[in-house]
C-alpha positions in Angstrom: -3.7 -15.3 -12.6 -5.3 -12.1 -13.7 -7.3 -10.5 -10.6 -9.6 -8.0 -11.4 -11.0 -5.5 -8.4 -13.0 -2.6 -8.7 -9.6 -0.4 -7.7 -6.9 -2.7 -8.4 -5.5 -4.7 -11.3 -2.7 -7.9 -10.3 -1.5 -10.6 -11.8 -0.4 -13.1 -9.3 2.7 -15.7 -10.6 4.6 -18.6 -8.9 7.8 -17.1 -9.6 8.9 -16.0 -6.0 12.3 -16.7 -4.7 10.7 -16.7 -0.9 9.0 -20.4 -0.5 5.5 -19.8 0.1 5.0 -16.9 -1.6 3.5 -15.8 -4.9 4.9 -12.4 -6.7 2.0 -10.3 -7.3 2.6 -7.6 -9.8 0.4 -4.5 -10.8 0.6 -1.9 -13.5 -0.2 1.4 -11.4 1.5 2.5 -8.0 -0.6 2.1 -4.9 -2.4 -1.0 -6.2 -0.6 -3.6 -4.3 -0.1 -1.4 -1.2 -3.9 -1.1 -1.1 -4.6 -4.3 -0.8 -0.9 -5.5 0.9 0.0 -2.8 3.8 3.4 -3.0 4.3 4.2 -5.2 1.2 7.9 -4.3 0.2 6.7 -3.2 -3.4 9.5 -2.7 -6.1 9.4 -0.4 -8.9 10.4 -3.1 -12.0 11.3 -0.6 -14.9 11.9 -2.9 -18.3 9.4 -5.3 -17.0 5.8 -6.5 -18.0 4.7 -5.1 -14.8 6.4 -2.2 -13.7 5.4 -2.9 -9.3 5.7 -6.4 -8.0 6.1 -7.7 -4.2 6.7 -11.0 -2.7 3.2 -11.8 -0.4 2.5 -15.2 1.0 0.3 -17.0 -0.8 -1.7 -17.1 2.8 -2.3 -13.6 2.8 -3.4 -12.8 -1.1 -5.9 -16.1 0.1 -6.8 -13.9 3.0 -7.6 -10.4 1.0 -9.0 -12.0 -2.0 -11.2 -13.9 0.2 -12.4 -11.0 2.4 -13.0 -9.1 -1.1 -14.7 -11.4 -2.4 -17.2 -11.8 0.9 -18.0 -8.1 0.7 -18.9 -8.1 -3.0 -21.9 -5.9 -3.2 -22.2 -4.4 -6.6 -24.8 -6.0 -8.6 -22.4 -4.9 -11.9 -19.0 -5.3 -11.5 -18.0 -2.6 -14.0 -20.5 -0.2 -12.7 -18.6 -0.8 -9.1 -15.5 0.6 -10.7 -14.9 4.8 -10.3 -11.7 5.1 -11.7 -12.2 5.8 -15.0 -9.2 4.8 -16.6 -9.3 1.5 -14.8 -13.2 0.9 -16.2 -12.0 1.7 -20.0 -9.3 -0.9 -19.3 -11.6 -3.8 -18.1 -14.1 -2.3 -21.0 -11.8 -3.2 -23.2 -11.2 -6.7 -21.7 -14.5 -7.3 -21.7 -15.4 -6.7 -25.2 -12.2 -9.2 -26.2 -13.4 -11.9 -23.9 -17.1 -11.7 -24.9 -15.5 -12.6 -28.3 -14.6 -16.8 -26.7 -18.5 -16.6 -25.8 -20.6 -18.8 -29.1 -23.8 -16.7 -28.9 -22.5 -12.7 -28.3 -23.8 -10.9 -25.0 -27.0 -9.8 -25.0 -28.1 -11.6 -28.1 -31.7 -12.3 -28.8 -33.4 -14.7 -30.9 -34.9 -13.4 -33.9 -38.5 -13.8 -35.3 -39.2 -17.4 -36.4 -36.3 -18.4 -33.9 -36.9 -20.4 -30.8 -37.2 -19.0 -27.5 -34.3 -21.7 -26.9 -30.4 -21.5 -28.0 
């Protein structure tokens, strides 16, 4: 599961050797720590991810819950400052709007319904 915060990228996996936990990995240093305090994060050189922790799957429930309570940007990627991070879901957002049959912000053309 790709999870997508306004200063924080993970991807969250079932591959945990602790039962009742869920690896979550990220791609930049202080991502998980952010969001898991006292997480035992490891550095993962050769990897997909290069930081990944063990968390119970309680607690990413709990954070990811809390986050998204306090949503309060009416744009998500407006609500994200770091600009390295915004290129990066920029560029994820442009692929995915690719999956969508009628492209973002389309607009019917003269002649064409009101309708799609």
């Amino acid at each position: 599961m790709w999870i997508m915060l306004k200063d924080a990228f993970f991807s969250a996996v079932d591959k945990a050797k602790t039962p009742g936990c869920l690896v979550v990995r990220a791609r930049r240093q202080g991502d998980l720590e952010r969001y898991f305090p006292g997480a035992a994060v490891q550095k993962t050189v050769g990897n997909d991810y290069l930081f990944r922790a063990e968390i119970p799957r309680e607690e990413v429930a709990r954070v990811l819950t809390e986050y998204v309570m306090n949503i309060s940007a009416s744009n998500f990627k407006d609500s994200v400052a770091d600009d390295k991070l915004h290129d990066a879901y920029m560029g994820v957002w442009h692929i995915m709007a690719r999956l969508q049959p009628i492209a973002p912000y389309a607009r019917p053309g003269r002649g064409q319904g009101a309708l799609l």
